[in-house]
N, C-alpha and C positions, 0 to 999 in steps of 0.2 A: 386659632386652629385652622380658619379658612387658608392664612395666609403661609402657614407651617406646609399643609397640604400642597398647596399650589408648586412653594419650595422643594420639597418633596421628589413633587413631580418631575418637574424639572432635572433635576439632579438626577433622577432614575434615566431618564430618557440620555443626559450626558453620557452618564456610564455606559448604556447601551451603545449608544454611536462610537462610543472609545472602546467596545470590546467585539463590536465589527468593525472596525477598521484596522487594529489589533491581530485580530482573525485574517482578514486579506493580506494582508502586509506578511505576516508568516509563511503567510501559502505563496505567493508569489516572488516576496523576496531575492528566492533563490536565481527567478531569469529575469535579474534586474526589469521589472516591471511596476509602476507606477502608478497605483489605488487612490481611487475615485471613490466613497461611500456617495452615493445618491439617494437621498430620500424619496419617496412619493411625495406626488401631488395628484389631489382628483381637478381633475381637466373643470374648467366652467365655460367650454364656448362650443356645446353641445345642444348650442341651440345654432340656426340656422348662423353659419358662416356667410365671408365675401366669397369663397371658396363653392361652397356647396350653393350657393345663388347661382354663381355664375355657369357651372355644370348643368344646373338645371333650367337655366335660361337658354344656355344652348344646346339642349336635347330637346324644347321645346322651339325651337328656332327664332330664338329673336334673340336681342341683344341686350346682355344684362345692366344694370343699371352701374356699374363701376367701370366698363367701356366709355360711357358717354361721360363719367368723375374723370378717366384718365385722360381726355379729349382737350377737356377742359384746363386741366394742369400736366404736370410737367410729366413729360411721360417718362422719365429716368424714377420715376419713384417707384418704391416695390412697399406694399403691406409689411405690418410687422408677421416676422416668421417663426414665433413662438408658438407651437401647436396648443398650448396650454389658455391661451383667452383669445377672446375675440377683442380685441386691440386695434383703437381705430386709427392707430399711428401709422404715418407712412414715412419716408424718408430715402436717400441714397442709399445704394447698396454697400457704399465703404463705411458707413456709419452704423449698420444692422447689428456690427456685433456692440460696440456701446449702450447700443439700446438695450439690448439683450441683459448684458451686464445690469446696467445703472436701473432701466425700470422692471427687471423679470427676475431680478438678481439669481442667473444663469454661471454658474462656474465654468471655470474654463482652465483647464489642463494642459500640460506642454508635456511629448515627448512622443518619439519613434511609435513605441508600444504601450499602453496604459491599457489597465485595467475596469470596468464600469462594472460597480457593486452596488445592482439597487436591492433594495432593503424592502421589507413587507411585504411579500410578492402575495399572500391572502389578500388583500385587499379586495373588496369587488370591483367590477369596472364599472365605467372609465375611469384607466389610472395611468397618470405619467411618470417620466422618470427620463431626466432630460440634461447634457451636460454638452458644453463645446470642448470639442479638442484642437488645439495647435501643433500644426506639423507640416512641413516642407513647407513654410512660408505662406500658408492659409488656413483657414479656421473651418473644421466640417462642426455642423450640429449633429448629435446623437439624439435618437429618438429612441426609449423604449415604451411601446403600448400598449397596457390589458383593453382588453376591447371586447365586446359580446359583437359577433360577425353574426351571429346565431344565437336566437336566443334562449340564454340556458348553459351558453357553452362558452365563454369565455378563452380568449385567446393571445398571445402576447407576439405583438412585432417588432420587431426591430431594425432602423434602416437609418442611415448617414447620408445628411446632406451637406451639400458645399456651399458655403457663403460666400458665394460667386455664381458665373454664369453659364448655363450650361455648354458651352465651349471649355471653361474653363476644367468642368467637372469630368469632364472627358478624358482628362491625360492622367487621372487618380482611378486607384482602385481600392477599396478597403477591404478587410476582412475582419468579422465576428465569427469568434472559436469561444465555445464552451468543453471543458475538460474535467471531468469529475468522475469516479469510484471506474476509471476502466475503461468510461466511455467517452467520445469526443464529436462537435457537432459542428461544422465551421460553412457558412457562408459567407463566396466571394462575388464582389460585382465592381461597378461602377457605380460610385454617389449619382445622387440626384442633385440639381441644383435648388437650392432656398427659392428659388423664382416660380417652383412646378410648388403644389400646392401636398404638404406632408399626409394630409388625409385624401389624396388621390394615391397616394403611395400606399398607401394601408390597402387601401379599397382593392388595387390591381393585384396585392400580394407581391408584390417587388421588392419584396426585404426577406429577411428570417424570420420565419410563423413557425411559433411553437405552442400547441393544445397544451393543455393545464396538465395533463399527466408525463409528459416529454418534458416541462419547463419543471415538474420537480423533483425529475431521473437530475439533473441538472444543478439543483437547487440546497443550499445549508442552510439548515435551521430560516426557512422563509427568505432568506435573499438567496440571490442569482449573480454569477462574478461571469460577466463579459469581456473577454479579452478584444483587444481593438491596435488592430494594426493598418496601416496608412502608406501606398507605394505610387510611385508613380510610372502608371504604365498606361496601355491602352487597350486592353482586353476590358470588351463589354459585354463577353456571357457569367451571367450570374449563375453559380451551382450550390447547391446543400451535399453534403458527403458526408456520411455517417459511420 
């Protein structure tokens, strides 16, 4: 019986993922666009970061202890840039996305315009939902965040970075559009690059911030379909238009 249930389960959760993804793919079809179902994950490196140390070692004015680790070795090495662990892997920046893949097992999408469908948006936070896309010849990471900023109040970010260097992130511009019953919500910027720290990005509000009643004017049956478009330009004011 244990094992029928377990089977069961299984199978249920299958069919769910095959009848959102089913779902996207209908709705988008039509402007040759290219679905991403994302599942969550609750975040586990919600405990002190190399990120959040070193922030707080230089508002306290000294020098944190990963200064004096990059001194020591090679200073081409960048942290792993999965917001989702604390991950004491370091490595080349041409190698980040491999990692990503092989230990974070991170999908990765190719095309102009794709779609990001993440699924469960009830969840409480911290909650991720996290996917790379491929386009003009480099790889941006997507990040989407439930996060309590306030607590009580949970709130969802969304912001693209480049798997490169912040020179490089400079000649891209992205855009997140939601489009649902009539209404539409799109912010445009400039990526950040993987090498700025993703949770300094949340913190400043330099992405698309949506409160829990905004993200489910937005939202089907518990997911959320992000549309993601990728150009290369050099405009770096970020705006919300609604």
């Amino acid at each position: 019986m244990l094992f029928f249930t377990q089977c069961f389960g299984a199978v249920l959760d299958l069919i769910h993922l095959r009848f959102q993804h089913y779902k996207a793919k209908r709705v988008f079809s039509a402007a040759g666009q290219l679905v991403c179902v994302v599942n969550p994950t609750h975040s586990l490196k919600y405990a002190p970061t190399r990120c959040a140390v070193a922030q707080t070692s230089t508002e306290q004015g000294s020098l944190p202890p990963c200064h004096h680790h990059e001194a020591v070795h090679d200073p081409q090495l960048v942290p792993c840039t999965c917001p989702l662990f604390s991950c004491p892997w370091e490595g080349h920046l041409e190698v980040v996305v491999s990692h990503l893949r092989q230990n974070h097992r991170i999908n990765i999408l190719q095309g102009a315009e794709i779609v990001f469908l993440a699924t469960d948006m009830h969840l409480p936070a911290p909650t991720d939902w996290i996917i790379m896309h491929s386009c003009l010849g480099h790889q941006f990471l997507l990040v989407l965040r439930k996060q309590e900023k306030y607590e009580g109040h949970p709130q969802f970010f969304a912001t693209m970075m480049l798997i490169g260097t912040p020179t490089q992130a400079d000649n891209f511009t992205y855009r997140l559009e939601l489009n649902r019953n009539q209404r539409r919500l799109k912010w445009e910027a400039t990526p950040r690059s993987v090498l700025e720290c993703v949770d300094s990005v949340i913190s400043d509000g330099d992405c698309l911030v949506l409160n829990t009643s905004l993200a489910q004017l937005f939202s089907d049956n518990g997911s959320l379909a992000i549309g993601i478009a990728i150009t290369t330009s050099k405009v770096h004011n970020g705006e919300a238009e609604m």
